[in-house]
PDB file of N, CA, C and O in Angstrom:
ATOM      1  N   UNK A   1      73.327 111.481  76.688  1.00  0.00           N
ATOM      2  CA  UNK A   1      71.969 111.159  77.069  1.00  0.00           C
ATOM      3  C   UNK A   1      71.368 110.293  75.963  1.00  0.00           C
ATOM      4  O   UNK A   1      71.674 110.446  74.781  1.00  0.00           O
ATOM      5  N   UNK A   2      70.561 109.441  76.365  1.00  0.00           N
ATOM      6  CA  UNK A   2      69.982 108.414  75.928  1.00  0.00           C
ATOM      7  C   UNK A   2      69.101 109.010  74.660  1.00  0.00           C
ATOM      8  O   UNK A   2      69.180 108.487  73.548  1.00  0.00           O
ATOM      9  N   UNK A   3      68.244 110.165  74.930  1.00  0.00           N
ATOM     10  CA  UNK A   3      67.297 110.802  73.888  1.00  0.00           C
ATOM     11  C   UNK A   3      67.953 112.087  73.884  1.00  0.00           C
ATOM     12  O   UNK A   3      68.787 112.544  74.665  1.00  0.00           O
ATOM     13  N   UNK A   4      67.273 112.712  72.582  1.00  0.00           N
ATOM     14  CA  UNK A   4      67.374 114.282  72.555  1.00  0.00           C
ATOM     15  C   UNK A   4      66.804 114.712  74.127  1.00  0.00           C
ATOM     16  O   UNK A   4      66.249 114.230  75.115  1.00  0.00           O
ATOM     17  N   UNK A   5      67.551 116.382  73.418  1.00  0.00           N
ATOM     18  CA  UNK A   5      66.672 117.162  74.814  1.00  0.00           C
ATOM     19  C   UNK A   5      65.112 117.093  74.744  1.00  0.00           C
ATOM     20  O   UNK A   5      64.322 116.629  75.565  1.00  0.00           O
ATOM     21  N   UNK A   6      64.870 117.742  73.416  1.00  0.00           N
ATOM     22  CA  UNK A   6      63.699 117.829  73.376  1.00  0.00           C
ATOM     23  C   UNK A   6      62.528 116.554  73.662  1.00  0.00           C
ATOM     24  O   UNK A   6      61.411 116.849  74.087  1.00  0.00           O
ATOM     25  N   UNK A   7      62.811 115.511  73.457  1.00  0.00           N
ATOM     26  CA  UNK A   7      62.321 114.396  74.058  1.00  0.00           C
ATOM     27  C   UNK A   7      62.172 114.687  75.617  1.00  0.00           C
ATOM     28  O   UNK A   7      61.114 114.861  76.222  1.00  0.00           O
ATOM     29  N   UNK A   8      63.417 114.703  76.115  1.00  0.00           N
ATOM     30  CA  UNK A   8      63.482 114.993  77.176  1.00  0.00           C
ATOM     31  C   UNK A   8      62.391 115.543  78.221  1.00  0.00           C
ATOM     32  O   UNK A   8      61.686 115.068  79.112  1.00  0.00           O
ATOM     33  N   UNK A   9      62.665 116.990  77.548  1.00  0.00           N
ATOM     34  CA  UNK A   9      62.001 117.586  78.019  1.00  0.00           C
ATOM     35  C   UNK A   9      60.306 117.241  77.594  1.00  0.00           C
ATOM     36  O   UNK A   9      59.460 117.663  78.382  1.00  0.00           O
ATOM     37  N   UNK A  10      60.109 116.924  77.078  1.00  0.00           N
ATOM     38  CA  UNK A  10      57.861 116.229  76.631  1.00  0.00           C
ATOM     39  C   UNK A  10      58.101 115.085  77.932  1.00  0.00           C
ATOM     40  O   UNK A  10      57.330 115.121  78.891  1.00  0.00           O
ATOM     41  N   UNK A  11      59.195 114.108  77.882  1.00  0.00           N
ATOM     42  CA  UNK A  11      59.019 113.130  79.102  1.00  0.00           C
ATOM     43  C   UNK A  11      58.959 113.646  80.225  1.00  0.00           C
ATOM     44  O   UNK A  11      58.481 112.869  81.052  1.00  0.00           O
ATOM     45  N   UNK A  12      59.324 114.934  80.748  1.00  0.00           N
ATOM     46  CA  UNK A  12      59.817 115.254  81.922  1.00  0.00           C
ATOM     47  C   UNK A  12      58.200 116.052  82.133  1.00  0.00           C
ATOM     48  O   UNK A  12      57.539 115.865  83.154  1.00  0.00           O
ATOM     49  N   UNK A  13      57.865 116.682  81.329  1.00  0.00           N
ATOM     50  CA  UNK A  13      56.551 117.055  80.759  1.00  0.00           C
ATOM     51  C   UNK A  13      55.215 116.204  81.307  1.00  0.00           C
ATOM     52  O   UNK A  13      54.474 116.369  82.276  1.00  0.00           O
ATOM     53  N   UNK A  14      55.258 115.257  80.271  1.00  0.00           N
ATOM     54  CA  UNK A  14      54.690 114.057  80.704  1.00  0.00           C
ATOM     55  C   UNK A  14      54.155 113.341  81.936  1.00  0.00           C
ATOM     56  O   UNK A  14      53.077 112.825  82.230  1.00  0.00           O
ATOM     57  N   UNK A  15      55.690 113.565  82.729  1.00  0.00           N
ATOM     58  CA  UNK A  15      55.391 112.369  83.688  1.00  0.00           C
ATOM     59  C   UNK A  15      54.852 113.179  84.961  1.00  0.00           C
ATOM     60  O   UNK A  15      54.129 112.584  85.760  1.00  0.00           O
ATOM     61  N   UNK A  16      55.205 114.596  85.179  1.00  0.00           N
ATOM     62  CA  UNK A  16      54.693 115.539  85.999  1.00  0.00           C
ATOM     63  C   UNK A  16      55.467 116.362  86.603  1.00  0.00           C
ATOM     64  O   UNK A  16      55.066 117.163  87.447  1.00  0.00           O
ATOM     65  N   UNK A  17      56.763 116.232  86.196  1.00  0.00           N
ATOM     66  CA  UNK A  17      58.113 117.198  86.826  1.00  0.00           C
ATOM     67  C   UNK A  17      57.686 118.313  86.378  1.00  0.00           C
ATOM     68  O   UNK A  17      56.678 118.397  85.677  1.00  0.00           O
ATOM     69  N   UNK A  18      58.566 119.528  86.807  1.00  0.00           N
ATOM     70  CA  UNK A  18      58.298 120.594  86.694  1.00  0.00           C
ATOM     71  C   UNK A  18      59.979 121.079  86.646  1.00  0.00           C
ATOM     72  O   UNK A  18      60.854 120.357  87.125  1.00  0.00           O
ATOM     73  N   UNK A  19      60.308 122.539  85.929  1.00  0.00           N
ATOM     74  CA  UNK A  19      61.243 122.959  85.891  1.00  0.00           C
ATOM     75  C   UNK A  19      61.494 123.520  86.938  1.00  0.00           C
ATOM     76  O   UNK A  19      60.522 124.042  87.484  1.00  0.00           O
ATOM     77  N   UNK A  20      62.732 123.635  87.577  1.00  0.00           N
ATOM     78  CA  UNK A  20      62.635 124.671  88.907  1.00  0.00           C
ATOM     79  C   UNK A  20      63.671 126.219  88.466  1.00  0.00           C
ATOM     80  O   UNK A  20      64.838 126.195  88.076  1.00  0.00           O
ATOM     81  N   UNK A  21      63.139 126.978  88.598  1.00  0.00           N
ATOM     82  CA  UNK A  21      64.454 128.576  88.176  1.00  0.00           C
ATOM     83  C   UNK A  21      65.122 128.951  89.475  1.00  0.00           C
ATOM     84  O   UNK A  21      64.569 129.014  90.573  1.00  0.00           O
ATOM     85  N   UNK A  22      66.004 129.118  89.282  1.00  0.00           N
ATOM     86  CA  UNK A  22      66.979 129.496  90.534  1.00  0.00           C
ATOM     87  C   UNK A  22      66.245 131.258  90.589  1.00  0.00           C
ATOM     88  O   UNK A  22      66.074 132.101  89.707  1.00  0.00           O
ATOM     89  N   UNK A  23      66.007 131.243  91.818  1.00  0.00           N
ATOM     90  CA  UNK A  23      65.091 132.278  92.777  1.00  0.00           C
ATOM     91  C   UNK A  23      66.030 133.173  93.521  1.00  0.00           C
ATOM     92  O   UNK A  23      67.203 132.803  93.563  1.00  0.00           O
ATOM     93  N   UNK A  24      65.603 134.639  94.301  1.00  0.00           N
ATOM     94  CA  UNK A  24      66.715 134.955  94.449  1.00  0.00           C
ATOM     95  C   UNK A  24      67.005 134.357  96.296  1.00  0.00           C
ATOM     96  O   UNK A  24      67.912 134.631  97.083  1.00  0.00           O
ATOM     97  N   UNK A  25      65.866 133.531  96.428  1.00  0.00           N
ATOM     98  CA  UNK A  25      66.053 132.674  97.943  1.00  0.00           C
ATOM     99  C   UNK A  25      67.157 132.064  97.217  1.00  0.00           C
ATOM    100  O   UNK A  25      68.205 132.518  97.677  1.00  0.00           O
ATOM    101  N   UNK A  26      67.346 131.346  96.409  1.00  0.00           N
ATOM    102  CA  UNK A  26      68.417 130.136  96.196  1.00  0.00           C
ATOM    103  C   UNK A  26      69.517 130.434  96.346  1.00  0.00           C
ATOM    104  O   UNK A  26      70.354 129.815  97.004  1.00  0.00           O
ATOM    105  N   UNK A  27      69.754 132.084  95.359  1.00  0.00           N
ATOM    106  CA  UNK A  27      71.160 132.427  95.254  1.00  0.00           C
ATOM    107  C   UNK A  27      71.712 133.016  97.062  1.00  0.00           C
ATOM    108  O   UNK A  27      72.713 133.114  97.771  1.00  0.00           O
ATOM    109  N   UNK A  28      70.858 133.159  97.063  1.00  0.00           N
ATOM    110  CA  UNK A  28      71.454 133.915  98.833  1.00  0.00           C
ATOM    111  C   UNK A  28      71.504 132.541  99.810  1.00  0.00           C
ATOM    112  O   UNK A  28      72.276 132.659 100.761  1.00  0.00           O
ATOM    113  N   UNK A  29      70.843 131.348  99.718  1.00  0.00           N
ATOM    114  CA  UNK A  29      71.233 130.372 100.521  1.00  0.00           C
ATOM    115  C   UNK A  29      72.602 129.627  99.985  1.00  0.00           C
ATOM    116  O   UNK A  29      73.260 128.946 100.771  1.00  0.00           O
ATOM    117  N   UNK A  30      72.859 129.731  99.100  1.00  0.00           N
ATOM    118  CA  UNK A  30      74.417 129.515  98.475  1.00  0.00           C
ATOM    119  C   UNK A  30      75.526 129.892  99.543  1.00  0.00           C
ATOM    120  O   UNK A  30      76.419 129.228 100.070  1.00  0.00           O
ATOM    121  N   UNK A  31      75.043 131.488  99.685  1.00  0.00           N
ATOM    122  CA  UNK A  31      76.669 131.750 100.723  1.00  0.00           C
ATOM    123  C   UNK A  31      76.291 130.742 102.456  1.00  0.00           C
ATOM    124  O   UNK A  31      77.106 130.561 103.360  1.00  0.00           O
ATOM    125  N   UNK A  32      75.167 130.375 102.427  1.00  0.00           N
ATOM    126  CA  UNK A  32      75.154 129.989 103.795  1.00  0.00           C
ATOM    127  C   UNK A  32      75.974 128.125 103.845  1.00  0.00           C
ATOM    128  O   UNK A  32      76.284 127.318 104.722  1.00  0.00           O
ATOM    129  N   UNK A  33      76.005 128.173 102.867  1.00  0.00           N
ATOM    130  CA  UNK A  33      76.304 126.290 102.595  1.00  0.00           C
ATOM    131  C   UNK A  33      77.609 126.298 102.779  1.00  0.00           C
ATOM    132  O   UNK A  33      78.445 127.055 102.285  1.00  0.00           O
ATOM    133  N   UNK A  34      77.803 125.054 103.819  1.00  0.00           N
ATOM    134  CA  UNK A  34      79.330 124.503 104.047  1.00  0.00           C
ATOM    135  C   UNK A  34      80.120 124.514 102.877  1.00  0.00           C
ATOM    136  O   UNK A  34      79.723 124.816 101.752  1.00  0.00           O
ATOM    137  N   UNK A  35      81.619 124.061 103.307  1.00  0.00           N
ATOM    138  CA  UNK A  35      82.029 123.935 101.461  1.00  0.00           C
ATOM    139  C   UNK A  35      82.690 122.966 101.647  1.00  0.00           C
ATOM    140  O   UNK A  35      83.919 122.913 101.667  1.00  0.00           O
ATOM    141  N   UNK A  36      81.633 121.767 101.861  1.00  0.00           N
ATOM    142  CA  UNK A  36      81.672 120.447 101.605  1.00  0.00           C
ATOM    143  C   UNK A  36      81.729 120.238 100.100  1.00  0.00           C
ATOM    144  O   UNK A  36      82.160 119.163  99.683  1.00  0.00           O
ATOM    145  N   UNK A  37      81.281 121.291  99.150  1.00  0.00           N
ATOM    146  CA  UNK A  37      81.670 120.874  97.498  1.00  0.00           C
ATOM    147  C   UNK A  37      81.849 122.270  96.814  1.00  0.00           C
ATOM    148  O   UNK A  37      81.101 123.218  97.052  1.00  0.00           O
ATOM    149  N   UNK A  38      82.727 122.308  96.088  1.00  0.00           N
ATOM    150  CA  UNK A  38      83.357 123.989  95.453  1.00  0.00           C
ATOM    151  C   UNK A  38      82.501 124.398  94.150  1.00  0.00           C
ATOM    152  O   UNK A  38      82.286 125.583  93.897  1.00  0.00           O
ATOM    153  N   UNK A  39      81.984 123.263  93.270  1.00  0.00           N
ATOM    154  CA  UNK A  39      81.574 123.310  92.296  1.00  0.00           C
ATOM    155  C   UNK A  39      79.857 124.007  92.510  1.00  0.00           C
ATOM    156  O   UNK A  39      78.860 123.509  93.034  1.00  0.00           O
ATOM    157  N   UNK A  40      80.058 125.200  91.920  1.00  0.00           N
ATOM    158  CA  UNK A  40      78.953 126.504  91.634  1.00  0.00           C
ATOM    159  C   UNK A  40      77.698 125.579  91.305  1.00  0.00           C
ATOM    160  O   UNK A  40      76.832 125.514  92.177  1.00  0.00           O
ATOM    161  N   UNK A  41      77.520 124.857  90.130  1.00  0.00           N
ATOM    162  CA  UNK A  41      76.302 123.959  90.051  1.00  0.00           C
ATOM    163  C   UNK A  41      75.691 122.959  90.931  1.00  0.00           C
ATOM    164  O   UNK A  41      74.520 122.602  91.057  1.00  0.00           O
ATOM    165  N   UNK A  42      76.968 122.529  91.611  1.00  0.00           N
ATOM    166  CA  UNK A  42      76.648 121.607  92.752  1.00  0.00           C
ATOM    167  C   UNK A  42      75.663 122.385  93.971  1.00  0.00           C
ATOM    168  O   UNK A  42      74.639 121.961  94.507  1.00  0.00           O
ATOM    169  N   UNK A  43      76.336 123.575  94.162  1.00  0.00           N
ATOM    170  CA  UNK A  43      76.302 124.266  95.221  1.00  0.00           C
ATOM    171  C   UNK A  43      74.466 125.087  94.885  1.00  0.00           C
ATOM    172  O   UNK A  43      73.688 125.409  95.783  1.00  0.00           O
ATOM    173  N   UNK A  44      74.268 125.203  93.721  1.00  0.00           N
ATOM    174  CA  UNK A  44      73.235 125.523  93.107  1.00  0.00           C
ATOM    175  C   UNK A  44      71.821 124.902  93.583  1.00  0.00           C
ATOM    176  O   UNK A  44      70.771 125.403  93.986  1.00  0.00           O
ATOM    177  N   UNK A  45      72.294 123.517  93.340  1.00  0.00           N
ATOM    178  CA  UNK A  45      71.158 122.574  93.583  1.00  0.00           C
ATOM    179  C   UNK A  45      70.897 121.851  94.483  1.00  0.00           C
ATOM    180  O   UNK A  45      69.931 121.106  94.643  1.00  0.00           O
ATOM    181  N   UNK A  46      72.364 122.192  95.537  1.00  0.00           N
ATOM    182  CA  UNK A  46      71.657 122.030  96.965  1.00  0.00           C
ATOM    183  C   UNK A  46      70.972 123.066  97.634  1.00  0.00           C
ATOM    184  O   UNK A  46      69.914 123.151  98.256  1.00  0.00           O
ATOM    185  N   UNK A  47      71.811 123.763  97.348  1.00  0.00           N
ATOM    186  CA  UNK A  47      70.662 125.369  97.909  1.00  0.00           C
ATOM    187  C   UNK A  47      69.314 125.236  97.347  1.00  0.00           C
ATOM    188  O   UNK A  47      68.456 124.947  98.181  1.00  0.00           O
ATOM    189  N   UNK A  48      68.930 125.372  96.171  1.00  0.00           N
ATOM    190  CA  UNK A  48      67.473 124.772  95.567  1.00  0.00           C
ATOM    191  C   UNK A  48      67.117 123.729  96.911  1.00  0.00           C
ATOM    192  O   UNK A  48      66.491 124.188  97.866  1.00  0.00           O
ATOM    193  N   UNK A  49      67.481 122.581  96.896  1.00  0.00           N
ATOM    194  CA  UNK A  49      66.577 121.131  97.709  1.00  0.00           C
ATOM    195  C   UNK A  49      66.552 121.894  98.824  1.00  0.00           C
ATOM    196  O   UNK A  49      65.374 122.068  99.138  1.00  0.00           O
ATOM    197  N   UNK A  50      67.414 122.520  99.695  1.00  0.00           N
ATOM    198  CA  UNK A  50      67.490 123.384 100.845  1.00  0.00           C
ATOM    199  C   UNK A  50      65.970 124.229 101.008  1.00  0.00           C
ATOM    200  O   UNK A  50      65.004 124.005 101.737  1.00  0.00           O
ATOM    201  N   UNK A  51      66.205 125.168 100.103  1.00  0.00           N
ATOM    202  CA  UNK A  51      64.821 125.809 100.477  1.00  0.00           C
ATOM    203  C   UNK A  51      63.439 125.640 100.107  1.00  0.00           C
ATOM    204  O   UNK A  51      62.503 126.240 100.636  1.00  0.00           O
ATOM    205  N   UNK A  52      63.347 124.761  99.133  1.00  0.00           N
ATOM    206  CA  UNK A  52      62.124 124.369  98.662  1.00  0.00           C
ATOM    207  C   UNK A  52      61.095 123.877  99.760  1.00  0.00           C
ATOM    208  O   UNK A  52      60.062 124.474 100.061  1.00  0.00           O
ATOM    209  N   UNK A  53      61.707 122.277 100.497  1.00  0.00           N
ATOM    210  CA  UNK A  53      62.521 121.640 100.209  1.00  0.00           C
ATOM    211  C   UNK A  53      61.980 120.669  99.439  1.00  0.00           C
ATOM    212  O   UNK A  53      60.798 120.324  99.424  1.00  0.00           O
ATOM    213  N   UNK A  54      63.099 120.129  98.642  1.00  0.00           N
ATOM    214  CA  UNK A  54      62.913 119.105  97.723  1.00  0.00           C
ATOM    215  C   UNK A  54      64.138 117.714  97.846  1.00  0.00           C
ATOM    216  O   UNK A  54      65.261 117.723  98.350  1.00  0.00           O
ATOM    217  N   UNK A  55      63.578 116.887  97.342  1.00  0.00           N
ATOM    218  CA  UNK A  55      65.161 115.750  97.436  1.00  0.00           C
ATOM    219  C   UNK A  55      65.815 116.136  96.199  1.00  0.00           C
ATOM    220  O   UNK A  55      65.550 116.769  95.177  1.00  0.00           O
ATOM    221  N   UNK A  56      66.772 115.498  96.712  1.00  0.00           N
ATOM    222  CA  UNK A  56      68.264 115.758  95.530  1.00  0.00           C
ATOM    223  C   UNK A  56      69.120 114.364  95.550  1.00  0.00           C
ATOM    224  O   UNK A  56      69.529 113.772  96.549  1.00  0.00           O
ATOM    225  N   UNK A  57      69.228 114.115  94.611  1.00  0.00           N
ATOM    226  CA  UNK A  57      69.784 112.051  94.371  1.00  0.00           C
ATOM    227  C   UNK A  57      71.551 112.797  93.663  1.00  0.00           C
ATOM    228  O   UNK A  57      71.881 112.385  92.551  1.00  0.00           O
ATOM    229  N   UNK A  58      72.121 113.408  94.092  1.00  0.00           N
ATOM    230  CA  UNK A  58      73.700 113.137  93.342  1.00  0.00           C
ATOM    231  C   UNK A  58      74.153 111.609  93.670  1.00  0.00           C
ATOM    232  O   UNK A  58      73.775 110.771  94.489  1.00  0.00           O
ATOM    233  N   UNK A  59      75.159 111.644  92.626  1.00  0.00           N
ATOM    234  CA  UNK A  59      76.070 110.957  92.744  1.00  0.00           C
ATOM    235  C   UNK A  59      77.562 111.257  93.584  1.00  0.00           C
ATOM    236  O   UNK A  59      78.214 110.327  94.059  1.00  0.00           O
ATOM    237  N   UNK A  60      77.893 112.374  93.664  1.00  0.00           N
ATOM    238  CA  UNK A  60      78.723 112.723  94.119  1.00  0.00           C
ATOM    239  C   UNK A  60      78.504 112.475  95.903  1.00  0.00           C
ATOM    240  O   UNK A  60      77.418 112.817  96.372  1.00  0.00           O
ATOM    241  N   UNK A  61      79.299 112.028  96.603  1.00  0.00           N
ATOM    242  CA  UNK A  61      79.054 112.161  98.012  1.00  0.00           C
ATOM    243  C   UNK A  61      79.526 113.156  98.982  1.00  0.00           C
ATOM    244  O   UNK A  61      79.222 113.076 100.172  1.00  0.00           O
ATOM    245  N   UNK A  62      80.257 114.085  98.507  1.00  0.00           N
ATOM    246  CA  UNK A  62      80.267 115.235  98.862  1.00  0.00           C
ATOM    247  C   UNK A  62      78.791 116.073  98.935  1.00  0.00           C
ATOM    248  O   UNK A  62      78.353 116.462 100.018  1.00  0.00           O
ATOM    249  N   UNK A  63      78.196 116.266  97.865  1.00  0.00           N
ATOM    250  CA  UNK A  63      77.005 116.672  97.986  1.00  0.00           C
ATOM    251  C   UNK A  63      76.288 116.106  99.536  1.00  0.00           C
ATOM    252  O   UNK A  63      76.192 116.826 100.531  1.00  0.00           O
ATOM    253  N   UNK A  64      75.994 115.179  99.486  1.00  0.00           N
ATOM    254  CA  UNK A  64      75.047 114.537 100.569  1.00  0.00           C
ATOM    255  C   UNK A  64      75.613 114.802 101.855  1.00  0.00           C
ATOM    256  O   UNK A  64      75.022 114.297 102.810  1.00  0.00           O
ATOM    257  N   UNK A  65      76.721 115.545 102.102  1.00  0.00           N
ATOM    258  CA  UNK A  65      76.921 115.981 103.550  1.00  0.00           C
ATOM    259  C   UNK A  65      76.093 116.950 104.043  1.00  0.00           C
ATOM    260  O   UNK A  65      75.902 117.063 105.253  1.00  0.00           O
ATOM    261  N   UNK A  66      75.438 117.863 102.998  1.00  0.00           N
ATOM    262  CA  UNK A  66      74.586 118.921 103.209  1.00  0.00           C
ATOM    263  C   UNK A  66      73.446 118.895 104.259  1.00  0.00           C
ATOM    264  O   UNK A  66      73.211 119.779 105.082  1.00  0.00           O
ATOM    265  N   UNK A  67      72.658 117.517 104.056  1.00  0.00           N
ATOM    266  CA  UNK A  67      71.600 117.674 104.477  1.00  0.00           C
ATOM    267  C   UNK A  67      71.278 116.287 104.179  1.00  0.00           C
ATOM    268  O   UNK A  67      71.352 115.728 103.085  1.00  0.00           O
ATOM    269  N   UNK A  68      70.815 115.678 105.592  1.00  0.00           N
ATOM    270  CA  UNK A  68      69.987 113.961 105.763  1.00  0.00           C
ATOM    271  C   UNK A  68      68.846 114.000 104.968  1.00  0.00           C
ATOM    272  O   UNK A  68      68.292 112.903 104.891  1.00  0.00           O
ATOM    273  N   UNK A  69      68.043 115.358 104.039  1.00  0.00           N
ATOM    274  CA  UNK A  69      67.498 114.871 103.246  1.00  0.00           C
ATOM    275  C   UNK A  69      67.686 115.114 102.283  1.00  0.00           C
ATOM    276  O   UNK A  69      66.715 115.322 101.555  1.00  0.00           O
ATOM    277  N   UNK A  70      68.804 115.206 101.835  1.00  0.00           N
ATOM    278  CA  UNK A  70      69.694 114.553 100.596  1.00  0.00           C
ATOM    279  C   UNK A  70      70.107 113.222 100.534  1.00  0.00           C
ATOM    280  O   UNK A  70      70.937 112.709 101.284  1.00  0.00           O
ATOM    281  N   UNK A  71      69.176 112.367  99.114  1.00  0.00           N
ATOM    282  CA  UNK A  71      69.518 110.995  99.501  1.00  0.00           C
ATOM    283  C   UNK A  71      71.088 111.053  98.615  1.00  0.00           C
ATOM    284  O   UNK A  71      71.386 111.767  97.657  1.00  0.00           O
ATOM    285  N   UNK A  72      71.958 109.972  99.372  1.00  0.00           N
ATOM    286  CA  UNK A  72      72.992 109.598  99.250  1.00  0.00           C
ATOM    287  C   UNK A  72      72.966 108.321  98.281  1.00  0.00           C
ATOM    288  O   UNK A  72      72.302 107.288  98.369  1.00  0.00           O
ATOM    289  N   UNK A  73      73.997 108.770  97.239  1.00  0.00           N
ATOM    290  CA  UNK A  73      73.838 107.009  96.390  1.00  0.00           C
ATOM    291  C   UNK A  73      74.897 106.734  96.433  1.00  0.00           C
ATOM    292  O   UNK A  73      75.931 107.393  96.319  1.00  0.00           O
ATOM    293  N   UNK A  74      74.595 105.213  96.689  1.00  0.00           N
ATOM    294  CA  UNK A  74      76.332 104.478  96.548  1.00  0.00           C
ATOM    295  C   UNK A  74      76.239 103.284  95.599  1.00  0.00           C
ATOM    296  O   UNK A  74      75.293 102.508  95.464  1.00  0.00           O
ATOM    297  N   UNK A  75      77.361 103.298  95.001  1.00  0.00           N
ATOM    298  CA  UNK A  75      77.487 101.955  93.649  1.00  0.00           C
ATOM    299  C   UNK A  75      78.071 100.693  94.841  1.00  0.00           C
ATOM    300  O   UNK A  75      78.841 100.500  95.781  1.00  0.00           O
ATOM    301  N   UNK A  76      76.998 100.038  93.928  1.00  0.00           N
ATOM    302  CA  UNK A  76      77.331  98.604  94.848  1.00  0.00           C
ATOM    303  C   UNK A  76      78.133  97.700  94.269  1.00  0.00           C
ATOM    304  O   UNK A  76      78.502  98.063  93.152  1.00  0.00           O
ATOM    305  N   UNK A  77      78.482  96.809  94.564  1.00  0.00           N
ATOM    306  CA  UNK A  77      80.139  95.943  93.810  1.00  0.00           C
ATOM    307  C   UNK A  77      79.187  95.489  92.259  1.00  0.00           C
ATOM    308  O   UNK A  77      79.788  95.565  91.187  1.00  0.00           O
ATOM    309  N   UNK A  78      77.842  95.075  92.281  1.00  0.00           N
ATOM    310  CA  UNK A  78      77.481  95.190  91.356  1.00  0.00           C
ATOM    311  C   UNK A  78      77.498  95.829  89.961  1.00  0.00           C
ATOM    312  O   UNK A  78      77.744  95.316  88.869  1.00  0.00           O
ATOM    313  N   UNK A  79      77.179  97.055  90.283  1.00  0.00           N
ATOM    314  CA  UNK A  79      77.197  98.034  89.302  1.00  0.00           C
ATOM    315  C   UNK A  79      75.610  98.928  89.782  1.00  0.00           C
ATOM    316  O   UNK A  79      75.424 100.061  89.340  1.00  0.00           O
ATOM    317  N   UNK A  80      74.868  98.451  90.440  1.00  0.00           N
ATOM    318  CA  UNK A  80      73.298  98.505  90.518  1.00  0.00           C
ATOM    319  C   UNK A  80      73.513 100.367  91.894  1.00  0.00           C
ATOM    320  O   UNK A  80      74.533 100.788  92.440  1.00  0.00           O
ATOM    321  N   UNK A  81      72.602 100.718  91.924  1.00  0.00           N
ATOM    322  CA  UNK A  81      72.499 101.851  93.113  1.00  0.00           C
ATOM    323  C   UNK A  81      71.614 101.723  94.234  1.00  0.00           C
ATOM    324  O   UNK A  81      70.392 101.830  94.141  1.00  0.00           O
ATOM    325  N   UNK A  82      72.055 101.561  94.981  1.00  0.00           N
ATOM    326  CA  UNK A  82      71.600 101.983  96.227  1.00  0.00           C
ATOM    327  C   UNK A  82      70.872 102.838  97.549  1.00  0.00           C
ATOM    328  O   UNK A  82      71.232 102.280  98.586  1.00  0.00           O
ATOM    329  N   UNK A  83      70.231 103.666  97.756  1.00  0.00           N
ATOM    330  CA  UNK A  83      69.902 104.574  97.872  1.00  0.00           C
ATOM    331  C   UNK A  83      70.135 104.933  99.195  1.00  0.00           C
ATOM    332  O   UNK A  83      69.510 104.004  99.705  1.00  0.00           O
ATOM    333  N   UNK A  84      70.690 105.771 100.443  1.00  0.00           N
ATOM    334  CA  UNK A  84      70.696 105.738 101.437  1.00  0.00           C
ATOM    335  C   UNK A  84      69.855 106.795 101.504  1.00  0.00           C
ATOM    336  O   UNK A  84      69.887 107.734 100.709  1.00  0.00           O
ATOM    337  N   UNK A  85      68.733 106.639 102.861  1.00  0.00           N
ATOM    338  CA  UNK A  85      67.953 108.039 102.784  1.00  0.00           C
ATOM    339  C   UNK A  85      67.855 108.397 104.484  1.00  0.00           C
ATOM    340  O   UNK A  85      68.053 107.665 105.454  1.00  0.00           O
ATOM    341  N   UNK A  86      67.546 109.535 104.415  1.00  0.00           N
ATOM    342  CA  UNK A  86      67.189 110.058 105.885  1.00  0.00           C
ATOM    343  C   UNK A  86      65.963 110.563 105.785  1.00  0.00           C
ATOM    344  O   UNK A  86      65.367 110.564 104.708  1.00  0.00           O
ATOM    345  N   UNK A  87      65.209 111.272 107.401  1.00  0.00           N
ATOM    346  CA  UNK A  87      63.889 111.737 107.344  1.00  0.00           C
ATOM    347  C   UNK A  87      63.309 112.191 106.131  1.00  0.00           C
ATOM    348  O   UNK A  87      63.884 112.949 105.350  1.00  0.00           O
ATOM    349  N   UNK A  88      62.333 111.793 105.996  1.00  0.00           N
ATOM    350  CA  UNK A  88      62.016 112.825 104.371  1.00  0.00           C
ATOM    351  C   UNK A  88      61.041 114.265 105.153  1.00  0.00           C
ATOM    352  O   UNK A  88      60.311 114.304 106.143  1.00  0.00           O
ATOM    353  N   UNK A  89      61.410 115.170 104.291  1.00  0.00           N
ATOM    354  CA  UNK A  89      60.988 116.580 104.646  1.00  0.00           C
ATOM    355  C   UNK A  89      59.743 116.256 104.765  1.00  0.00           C
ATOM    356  O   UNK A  89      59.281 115.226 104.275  1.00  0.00           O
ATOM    357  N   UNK A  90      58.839 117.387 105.653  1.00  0.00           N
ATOM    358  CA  UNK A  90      57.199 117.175 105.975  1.00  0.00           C
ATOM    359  C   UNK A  90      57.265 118.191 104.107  1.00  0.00           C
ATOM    360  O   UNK A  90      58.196 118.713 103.493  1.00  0.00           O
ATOM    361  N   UNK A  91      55.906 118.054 103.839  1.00  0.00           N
ATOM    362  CA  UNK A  91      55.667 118.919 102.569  1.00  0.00           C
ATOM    363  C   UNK A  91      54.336 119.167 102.290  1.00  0.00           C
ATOM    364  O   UNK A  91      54.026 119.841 101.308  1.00  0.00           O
TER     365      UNK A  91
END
């Protein structure tokens, strides 16, 4: 990473993000998720965007099978990203 954490975290601070804690909604929507991806953290933070709901930008495209409002990124011959998106959640 570009800065410390602690930077990090005052920017993230800053700009108006918020931390999210895995809830015990999150951990129980875990067993309901396809296993379109095996990896526990992956699986973490789609369940999070799931019930909130919130968007979720991986890189990985496994992730984005989950749910059309999971935006999908794809590297373009460039190098630059792309964003594919579906409905965005009402909120």
């Amino acid at each position: 990473m570009p800065v410390s954490s602690q930077d990090a975290v005052r920017y993230f601070g800053e700009s108006g993000d918020r931390f999210l804690a895995i809830e015990t909604e999150h951990a129980l929507a875990v067993e309901e998720l396809a296993a379109h991806q095996q990896d526990p953290f992956d699986r973490i933070l789609v369940a999070q965007a799931l019930v909130e709901p919130i968007r979720l930008m991986p890189h990985d495209p496994l992730v984005a099978l989950y749910s059309d409002t999971i935006i999908k990124m794809l590297k373009k011959a460039a190098g630059a990203l792309q964003a594919v998106t579906g409905p965005c959640p009402d909120s």
